[in-house]
N, C-alpha and C positions, 0 to 999 in steps of 0.2 A: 860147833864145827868138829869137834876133837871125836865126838859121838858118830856122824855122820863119814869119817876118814879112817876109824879107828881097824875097819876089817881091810884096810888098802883096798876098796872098790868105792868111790866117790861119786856114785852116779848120779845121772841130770833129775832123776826123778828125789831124790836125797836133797838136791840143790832148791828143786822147786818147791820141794815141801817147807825146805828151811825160808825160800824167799814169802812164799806164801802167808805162812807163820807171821813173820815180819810187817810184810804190807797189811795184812787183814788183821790180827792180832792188836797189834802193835801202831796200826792207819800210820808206816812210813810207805813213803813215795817210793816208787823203783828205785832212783838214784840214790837217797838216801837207805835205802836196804841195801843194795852194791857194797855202798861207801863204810857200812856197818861190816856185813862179811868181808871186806877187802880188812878191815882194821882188826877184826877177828880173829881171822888167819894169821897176821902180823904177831898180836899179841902172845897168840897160843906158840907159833912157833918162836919166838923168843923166851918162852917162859919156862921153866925146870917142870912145874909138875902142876895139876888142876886146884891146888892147895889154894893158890893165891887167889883165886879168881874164887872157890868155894867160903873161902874166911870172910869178903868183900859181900857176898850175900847174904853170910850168917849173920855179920853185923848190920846188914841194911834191910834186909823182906825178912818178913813176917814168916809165920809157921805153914800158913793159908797161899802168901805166895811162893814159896819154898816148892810146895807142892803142886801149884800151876806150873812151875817150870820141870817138874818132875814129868807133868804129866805132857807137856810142851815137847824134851825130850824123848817119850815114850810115841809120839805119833811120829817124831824123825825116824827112830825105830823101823817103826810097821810100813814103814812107805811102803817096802818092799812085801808086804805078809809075812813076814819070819825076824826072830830074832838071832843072831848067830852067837856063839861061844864071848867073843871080843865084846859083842853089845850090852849082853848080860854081866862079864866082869864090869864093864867101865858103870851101869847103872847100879848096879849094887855097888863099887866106889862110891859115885855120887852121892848115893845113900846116905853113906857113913860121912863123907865130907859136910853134906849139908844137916846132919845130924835128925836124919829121919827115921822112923820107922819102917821095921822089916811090912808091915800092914800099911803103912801110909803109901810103900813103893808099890806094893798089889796093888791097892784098891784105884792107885793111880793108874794103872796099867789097864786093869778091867775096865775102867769108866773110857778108856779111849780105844779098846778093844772092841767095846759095845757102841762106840759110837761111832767106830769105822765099820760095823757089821751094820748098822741102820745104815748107815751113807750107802749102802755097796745095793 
């Protein structure tokens, strides 16, 4: 969510990709993908900084899923085709929060790069 509001333009297409993600991804039902971003947005805006939510993954996924959410994040990214200034600091934070590789963040990036230019 924080990814997807972070340049202050929230757009539907931002929204659907996130729901998208969710329902296909993830096989939640509409409602409960709603019920998921409604608690989302809840969390993050009560929260000081992505720390808490970054420590919670360190100690629970693996190195392998770490990087599916990298790379999960990276297609919220390209909804739009372009990444802006705002999107590039907060994924290189990520990075360093989820304690990854400057090469694990690329290769993440390219593999959804490439597979949104097959899609297209």
């Amino acid at each position: 969510m924080e990814l997807a509001r972070i340049d202050e333009k929230f757009t539907q297409a931002e929204m659907d990709a996130i729901l998208s993600i969710l329902k296909d991804k993830y096989g939640l039902a509409g409602e409960h993908a709603d019920a998921l971003i409604a608690e989302a947005e809840k969390e993050l805006d009560d929260s000081l900084d992505l720390w808490q939510f970054a420590n919670l993954i360190n100690q629970n996924y693996s190195n392998d899923e770490k990087i599916e959410i990298i790379e999960t994040l990276w297609q919220v990214v390209y909804v739009d085709g372009k990444m802006d200034q705002y999107e590039h600091y907060l994924m290189n934070k990520l990075k360093n929060l989820l304690r990854l590789s400057h090469n694990q963040l690329i290769d993440a990036k390219l593999k959804v790069l490439h597979a949104h230019k097959s899609a297209e």
